[in-house]
C-alpha positions in Angstrom: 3.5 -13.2 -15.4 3.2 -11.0 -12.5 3.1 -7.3 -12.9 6.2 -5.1 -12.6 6.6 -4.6 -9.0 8.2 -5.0 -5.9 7.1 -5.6 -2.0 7.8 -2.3 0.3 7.9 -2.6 4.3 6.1 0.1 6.0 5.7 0.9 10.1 2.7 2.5 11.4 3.8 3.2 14.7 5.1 0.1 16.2 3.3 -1.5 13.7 4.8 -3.5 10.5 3.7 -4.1 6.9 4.4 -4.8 3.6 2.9 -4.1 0.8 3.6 -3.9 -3.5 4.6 -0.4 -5.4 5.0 -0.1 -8.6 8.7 0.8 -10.0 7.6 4.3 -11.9 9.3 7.3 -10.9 6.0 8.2 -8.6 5.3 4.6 -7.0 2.1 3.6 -6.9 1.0 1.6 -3.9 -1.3 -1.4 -2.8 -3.0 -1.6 0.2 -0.9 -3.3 3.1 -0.5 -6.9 4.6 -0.1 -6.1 8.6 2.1 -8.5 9.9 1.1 -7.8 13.3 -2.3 -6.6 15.3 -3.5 -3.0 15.9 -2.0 -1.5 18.9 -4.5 -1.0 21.6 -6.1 2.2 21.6 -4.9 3.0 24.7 -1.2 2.6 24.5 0.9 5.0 24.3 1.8 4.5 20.2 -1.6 4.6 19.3 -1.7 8.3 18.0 1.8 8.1 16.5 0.4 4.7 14.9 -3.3 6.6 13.7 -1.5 9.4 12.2 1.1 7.3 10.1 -1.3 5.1 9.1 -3.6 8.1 8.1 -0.4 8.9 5.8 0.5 4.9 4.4 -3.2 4.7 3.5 -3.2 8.6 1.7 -0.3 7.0 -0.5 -3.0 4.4 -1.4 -4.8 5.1 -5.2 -5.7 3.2 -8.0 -4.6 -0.2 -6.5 -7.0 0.9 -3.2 -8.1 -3.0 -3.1 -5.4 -4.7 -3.8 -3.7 -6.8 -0.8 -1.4 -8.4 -3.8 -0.2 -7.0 -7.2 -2.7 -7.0 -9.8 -2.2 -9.7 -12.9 -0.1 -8.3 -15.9 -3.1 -8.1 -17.8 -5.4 -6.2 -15.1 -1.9 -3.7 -14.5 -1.7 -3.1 -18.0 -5.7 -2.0 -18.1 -5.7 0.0 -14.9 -2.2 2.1 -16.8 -4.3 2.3 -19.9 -7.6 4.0 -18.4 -4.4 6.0 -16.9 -3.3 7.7 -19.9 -6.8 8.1 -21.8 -8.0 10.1 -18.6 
């Protein structure tokens, strides 16, 4: 059984994403699946792109690592360290 998520698309610029939250009333956030290349550094999008991403990534915590959601099992731990911290 998977764990209780859902899949988010997210734009870095013209960039596009996805990636899986949790469903709490703060979501917690994976890392993201780019569906499409880095713009080059020297376009014009690329500092609108850096400073999104900068923000996507920020939103990134205890699943920094995770390109898909964890197992039930492995959610259920990471919640549990949680709430004894």
């Amino acid at each position: 059984n998977p764990a209780p998520m859902y899949v988010l698309f997210v734009e870095a610029g013209s960039r596009v994403g996805y990636r899986w939250e949790t469903a709490h009333d703060v979501p917690m956030a994976c890392e993201v699946n780019w569906l499409d290349p880095e713009p080059d550094r020297y376009s014009s999008d690329y500092e609108k792109y850096i400073e999104e991403l900068q923000e996507i990534n920020g939103q990134v915590d205890i699943y920094r690592g995770y390109h898909q959601p964890p197992t039930r099992d492995e959610y259920w731990t990471i919640h549990g360290m949680i709430e004894d911290y």
